[in-house]
C-alpha positions as CSV (number, residue, x, y, z in Angstrom):
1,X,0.0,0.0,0.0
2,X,1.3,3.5,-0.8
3,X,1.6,6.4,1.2
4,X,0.3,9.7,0.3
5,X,1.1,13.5,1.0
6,X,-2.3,15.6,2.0
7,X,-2.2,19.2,1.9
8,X,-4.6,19.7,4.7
9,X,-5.2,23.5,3.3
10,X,-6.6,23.1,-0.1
11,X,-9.4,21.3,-1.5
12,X,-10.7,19.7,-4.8
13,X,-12.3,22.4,-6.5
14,X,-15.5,21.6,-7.8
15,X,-18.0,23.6,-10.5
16,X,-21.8,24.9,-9.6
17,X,-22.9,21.6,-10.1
18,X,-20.6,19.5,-7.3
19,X,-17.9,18.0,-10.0
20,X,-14.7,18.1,-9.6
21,X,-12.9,20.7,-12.1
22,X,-10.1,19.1,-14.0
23,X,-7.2,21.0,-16.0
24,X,-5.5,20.2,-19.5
25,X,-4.3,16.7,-18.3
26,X,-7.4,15.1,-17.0
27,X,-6.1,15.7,-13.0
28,X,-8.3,17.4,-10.3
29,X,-7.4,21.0,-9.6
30,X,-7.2,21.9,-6.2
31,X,-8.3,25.6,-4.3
32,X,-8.0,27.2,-1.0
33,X,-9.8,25.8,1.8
34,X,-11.4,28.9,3.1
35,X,-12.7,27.1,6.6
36,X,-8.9,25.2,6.9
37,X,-6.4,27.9,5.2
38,X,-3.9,28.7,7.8
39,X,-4.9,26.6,10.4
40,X,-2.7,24.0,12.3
41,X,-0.2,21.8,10.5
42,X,-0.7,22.1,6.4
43,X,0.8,18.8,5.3
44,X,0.0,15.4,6.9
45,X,1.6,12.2,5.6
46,X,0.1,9.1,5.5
47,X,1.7,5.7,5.5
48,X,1.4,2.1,6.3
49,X,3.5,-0.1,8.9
50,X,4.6,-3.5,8.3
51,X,1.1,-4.8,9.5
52,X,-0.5,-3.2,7.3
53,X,-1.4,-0.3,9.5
54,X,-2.2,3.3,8.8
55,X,-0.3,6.2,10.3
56,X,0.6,9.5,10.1
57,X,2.7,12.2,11.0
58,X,1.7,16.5,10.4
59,X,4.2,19.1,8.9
60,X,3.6,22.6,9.2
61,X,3.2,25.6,5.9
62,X,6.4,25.2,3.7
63,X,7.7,21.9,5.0
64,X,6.5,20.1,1.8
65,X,10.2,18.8,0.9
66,X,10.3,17.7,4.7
67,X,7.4,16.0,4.5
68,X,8.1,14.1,1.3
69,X,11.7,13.5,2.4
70,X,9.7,11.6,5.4
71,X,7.2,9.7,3.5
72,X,10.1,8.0,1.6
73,X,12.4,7.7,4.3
74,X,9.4,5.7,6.0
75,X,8.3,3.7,3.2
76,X,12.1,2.4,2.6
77,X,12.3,1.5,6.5
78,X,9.2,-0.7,5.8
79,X,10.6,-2.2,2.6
80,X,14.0,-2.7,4.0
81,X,13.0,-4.5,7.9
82,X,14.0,-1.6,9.8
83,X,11.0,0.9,10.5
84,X,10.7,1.9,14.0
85,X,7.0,2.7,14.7
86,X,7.1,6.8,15.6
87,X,5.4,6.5,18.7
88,X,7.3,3.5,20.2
89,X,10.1,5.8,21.2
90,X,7.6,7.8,23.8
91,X,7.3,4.8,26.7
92,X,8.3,5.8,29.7
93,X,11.9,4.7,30.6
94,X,11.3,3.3,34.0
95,X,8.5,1.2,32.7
96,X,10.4,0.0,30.1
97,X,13.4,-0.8,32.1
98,X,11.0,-2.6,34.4
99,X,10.0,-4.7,31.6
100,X,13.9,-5.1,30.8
101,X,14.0,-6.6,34.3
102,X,12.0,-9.6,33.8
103,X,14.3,-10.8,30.8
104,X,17.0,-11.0,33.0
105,X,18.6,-13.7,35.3
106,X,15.3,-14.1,37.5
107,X,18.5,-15.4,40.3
108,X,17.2,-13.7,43.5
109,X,20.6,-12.1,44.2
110,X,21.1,-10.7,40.5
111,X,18.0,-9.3,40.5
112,X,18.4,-8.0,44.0
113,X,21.9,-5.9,42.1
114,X,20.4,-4.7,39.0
115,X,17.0,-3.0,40.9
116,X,20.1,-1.3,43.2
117,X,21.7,-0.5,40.4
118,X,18.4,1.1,38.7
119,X,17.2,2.8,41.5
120,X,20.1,4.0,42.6
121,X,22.1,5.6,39.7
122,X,19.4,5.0,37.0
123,X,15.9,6.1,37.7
124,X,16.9,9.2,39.2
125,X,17.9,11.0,36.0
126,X,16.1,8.8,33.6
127,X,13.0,8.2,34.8
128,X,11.1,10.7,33.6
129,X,12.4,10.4,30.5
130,X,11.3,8.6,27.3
131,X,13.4,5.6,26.1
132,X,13.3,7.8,22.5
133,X,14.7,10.7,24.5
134,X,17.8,9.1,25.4
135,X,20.0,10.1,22.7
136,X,24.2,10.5,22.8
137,X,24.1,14.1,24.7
138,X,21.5,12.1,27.3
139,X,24.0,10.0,28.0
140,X,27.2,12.1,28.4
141,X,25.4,14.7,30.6
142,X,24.1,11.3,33.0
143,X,28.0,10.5,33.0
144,X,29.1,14.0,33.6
145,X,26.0,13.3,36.7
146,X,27.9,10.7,37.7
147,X,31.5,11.9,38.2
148,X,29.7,14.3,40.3
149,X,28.5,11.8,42.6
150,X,32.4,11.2,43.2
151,X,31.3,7.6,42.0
152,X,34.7,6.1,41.3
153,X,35.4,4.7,37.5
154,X,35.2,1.4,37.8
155,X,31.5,2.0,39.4
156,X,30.5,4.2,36.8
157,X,31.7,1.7,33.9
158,X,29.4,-1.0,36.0
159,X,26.4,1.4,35.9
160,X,27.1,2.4,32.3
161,X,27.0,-1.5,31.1
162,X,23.7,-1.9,32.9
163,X,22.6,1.1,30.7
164,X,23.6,0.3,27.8
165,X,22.1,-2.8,28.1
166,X,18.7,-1.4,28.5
167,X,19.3,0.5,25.1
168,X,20.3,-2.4,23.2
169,X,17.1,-3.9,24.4
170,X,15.2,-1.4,23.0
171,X,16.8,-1.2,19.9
172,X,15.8,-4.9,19.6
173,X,11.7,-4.3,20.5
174,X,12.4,-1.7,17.6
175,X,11.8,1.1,20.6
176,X,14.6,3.2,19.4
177,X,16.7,3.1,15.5
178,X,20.4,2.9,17.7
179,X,22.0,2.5,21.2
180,X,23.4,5.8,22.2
181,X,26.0,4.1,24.7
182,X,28.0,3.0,21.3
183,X,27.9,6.3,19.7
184,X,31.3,7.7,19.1
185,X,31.1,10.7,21.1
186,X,29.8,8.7,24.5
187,X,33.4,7.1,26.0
188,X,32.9,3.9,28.6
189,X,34.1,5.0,32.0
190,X,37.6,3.3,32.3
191,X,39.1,3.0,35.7
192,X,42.8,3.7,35.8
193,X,45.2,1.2,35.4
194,X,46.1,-0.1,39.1
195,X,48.5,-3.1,39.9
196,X,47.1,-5.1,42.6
197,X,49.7,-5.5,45.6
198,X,49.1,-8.5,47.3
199,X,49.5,-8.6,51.3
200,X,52.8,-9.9,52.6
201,X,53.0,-12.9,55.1
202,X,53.4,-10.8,57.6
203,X,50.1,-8.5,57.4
204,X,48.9,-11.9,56.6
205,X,50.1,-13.5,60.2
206,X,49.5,-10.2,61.9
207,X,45.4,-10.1,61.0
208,X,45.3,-13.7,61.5
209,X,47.1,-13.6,65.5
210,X,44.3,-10.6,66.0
211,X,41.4,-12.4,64.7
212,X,39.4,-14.0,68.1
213,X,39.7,-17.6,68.0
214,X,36.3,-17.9,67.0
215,X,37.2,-16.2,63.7
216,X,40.0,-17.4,62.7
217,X,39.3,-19.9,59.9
218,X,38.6,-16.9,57.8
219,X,42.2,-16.2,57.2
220,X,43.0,-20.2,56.9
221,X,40.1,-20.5,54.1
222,X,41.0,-17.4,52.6
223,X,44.5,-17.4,51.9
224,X,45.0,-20.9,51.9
225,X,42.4,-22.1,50.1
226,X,41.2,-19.0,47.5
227,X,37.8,-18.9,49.2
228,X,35.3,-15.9,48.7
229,X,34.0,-14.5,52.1
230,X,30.5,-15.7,51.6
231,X,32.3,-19.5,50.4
232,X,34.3,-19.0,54.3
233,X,31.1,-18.1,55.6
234,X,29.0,-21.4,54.4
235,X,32.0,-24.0,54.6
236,X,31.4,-26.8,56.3
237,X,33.8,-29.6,57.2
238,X,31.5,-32.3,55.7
239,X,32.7,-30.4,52.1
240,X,36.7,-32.2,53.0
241,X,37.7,-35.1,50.6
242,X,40.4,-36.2,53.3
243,X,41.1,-39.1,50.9
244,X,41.9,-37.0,48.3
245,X,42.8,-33.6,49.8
246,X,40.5,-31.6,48.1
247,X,38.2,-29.4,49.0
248,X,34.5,-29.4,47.2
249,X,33.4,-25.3,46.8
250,X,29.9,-25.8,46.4
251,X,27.9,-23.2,48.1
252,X,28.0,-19.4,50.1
253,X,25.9,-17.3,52.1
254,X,24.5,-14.5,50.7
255,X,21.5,-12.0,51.7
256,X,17.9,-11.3,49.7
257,X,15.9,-8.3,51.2
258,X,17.3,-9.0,55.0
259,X,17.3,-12.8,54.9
260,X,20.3,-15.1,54.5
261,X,20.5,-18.2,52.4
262,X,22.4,-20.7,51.1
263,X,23.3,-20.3,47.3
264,X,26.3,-21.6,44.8
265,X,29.3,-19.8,44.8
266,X,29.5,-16.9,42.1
267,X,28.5,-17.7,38.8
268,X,27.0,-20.9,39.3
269,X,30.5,-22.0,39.4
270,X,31.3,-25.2,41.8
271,X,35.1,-26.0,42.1
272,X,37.5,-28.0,43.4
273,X,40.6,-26.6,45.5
274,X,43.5,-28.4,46.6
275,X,43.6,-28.6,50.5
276,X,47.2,-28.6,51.8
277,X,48.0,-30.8,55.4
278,X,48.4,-27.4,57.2
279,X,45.3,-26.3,56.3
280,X,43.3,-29.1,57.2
281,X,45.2,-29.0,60.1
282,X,44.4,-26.0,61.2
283,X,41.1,-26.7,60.6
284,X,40.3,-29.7,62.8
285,X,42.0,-28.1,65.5
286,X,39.5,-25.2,65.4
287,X,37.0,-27.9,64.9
288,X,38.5,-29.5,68.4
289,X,37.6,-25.8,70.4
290,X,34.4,-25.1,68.3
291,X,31.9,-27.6,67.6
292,X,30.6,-27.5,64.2
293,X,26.9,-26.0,64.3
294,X,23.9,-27.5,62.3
295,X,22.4,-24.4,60.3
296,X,19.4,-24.9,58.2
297,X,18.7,-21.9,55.6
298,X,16.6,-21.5,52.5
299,X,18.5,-22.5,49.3
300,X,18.6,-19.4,47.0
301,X,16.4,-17.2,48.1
302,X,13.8,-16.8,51.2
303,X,11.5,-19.4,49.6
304,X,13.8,-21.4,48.2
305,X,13.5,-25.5,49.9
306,X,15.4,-25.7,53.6
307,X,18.9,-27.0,53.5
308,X,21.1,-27.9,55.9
309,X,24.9,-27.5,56.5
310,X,27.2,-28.0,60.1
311,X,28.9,-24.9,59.4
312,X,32.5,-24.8,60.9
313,X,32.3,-20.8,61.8
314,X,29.1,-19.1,63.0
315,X,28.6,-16.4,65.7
316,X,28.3,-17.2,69.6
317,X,24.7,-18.0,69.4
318,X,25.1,-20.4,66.6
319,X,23.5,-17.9,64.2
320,X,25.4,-17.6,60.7
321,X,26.8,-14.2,59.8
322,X,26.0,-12.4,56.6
323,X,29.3,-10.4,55.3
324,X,28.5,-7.5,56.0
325,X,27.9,-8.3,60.2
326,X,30.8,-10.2,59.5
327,X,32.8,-7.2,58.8
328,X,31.5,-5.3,61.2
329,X,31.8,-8.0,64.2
330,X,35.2,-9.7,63.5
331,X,37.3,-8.7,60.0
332,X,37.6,-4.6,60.4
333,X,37.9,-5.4,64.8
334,X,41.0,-7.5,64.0
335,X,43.2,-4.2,62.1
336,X,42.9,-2.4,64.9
337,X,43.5,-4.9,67.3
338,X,47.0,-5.8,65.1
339,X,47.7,-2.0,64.9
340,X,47.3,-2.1,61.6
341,X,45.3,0.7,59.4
342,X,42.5,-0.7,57.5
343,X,42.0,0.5,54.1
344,X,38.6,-0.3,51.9
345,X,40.7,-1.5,48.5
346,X,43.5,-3.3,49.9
347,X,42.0,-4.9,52.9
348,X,38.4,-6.2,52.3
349,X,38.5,-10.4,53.0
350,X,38.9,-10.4,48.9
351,X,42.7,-9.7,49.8
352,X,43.2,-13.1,51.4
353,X,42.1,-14.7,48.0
354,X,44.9,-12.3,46.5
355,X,47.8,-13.5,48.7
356,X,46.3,-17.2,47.8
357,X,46.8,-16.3,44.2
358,X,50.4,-14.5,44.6
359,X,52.0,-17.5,46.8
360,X,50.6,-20.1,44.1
361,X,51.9,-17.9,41.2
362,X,55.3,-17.9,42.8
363,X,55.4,-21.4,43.2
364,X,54.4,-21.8,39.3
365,X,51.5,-22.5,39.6
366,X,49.6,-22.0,36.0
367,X,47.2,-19.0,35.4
368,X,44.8,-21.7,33.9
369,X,45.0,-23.8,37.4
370,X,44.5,-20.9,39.6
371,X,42.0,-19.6,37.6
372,X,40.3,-23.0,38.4
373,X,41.0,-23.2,41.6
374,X,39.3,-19.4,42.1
375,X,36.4,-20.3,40.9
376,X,37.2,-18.0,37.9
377,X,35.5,-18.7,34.4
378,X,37.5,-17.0,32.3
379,X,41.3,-17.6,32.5
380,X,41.8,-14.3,31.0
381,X,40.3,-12.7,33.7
382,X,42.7,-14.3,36.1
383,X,45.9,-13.5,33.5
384,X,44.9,-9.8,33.5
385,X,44.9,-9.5,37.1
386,X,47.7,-11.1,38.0
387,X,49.9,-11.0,35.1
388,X,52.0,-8.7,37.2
389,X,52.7,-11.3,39.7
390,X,54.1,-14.0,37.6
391,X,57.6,-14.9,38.6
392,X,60.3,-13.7,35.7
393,X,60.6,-16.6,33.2
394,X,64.4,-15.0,32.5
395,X,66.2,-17.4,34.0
396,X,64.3,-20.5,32.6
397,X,64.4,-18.9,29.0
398,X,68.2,-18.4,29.3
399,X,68.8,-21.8,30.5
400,X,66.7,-23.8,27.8
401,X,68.9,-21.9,25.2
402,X,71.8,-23.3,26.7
403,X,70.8,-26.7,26.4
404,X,71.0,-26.4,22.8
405,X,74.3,-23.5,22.5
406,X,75.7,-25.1,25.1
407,X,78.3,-22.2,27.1
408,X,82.3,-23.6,27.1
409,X,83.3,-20.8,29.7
410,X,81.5,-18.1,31.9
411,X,80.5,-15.0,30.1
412,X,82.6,-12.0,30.6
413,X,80.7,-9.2,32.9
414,X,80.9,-5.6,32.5
């Protein structure tokens, strides 16, 4: 079906009898509409969607060449598979990003982080907005918004994927013609490029003497076995393969709303680590002092089906700790207690996994094993973070050379 052009100000002009007056080649004249003559828009162009639908949009008094430029551009969108309906760029952002929601990973705790991430970073400067409004300068002024907030880089480049990922959405329900994130002129947030220090032994030792004996398997999980703080939190003996000298990662504690459950460890991601003797050790001699306590908690999420784990470290009523207690009861207590200044980047309970990672690195231990063993699932994730850490391969390079030129005497030295 074709679309059409009507000039809304001008009529078919018609003689005393009612019939249309035609000129020299057959084709209605047209005359000035005296009730409609320079009133509102004077062109409106008509067109049909993909389904067949009629629609329309008005141009005002000498916008002709506009309005024919648009009739074409929309009837080649429709022949070519990309027309975006006019009106499908007006829904409210927040409703749409609601509807985003719902296509995502319906895991309690994923869901729990994206509607933080929305509500708060997100809906406060787009919510009033419509998904079509959104364009490139949107964008850069929200990021501008951001670096206001003193949100650091790396937090803004979180917030920013989580946006742009609403976008691309709606360039796929055909809401909006592009994704504004991947314009040219709209730069990801990049966090500056900071080599990751890992604790020496003796922070290490001097954290772990301060802990209260109650706490101190944290720093043995931690930084001898790679374990996440919510992995330390929901380890239970029963997870030991003493035959084998492994340990089975197969769960953490995490919170949804104000509730704590038991859930797999990031990513879905079971593992097995290798235990070493003086880690088991050290273990079963807490084990000796503090009985293991049967905890039963909801798998996944506050109606997720009971499960039950003797967890090796819980709080003096028997009651399970969340992280974030944890932090606040036993982990931040034991810096000062050392007389040691805590820091929030260097010093969370993610730095005993980094010490785990350094000593195995400097053992030569491969990037591919310890990005196993921390539960990791892209090697190159672990390679880029540690790359720094890896022991110089100099001295091995130099010497498998020399197995084939073979050295007669000691180079001379400068």
């Amino acid at each position: 079906m074709a679309g059409h052009i009507q000039d809304r100000w001008m009529r078919v002009k018609r003689d005393e009898n009612g019939i249309p007056v035609l000129d020299a080649k057959g084709r209605r004249t047209k005359e000035r509409d005296p009730e409609r003559w320079g009133k509102g828009d004077r062109y409106k162009v008509r067109y049909y969607d993909p389904d067949g639908n009629e629609k329309s949009e008005s141009f005002p008094d000498k916008q002709l060449r506009k309005a024919q430029a648009f009739l074409t551009e929309m009837q080649h969108n429709v022949l070519s598979g990309t027309y975006i309906d006019q009106d499908a760029g007006k829904a409210n952002f927040k409703t749409y990003a609601e509807n985003w929601l719902k296509g995502q990973s319906q895991d309690a705790a994923t869901q729990q982080t994206l509607r933080s991430r929305l509500k708060s970073q997100i809906y406060p400067f787009f919510e009033k907005r419509t998904i079509g409004s959104v364009n490139a300068e949107v964008v850069r002024n929200w990021l501008a918004w951001l670096r206001d907030r003193k949100l650091e880089a790396s937090t803004q480049a979180v917030y920013f994927d989580t946006l742009s990922s609403i976008l691309s959405a709606a360039v796929e329900d055909r809401k909006i013609r592009v994704n504004p994130c991947k314009a040219q002129s709209v730069k990801k947030p990049k966090p500056g490029a900071r080599k990751l220090v890992p604790w020496t032994e003796a922070r290490l030792r001097a954290v772990q003497l301060a802990l209260l004996a109650r706490f101190k398997p944290a720093a043995v999980l931690g930084a001898g076995c790679g374990l996440r703080q919510g992995e330390i939190l929901g380890f239970s003996l029963d997870d030991v393969n003493r035959e084998e000298m492994l340990v089975n990662v197969t769960r953490q504690i995490r919170v949804i709303g104000k509730q704590l459950v038991f859930a797999p460890p990031k990513g879905d991601k079971a593992r097995v680590v290798p235990l070493s003797k003086g880690v088991l050790q050290a273990l079963d001699a807490y084990a000796e002092n503090f009985e293991p306590v049967t905890v039963t908690l909801s798998w996944l999420e506050p109606s997720g089906r009971p499960t039950t784990v003797r967890l090796l470290m819980v709080g003096n009523q028997g009651v399970p700790y969340s992280g974030s207690a944890f932090n606040g009861v036993a982990w931040i207590p034991a810096f000062k207690q050392a007389g040691l200044t805590y820091t929030t980047k260097g010093d969370g309970m993610h730095a005993l996994r980094h010490f785990y990672a350094s000593t195995l690195l400097a053992q030569g231990v491969s990037i591919k094993e310890l990005a196993e063993y921390l539960g990791h699932a892209d090697p190159g994730f672990t390679l880029r973070t540690y790359t720094h850490l890896l022991p110089s391969s100099h001295a091995r390079a130099r010497s498998a050379v020399d197995r084939v030129f073979r050295p007669r005497r000691e180079p001379r030295t400068a």
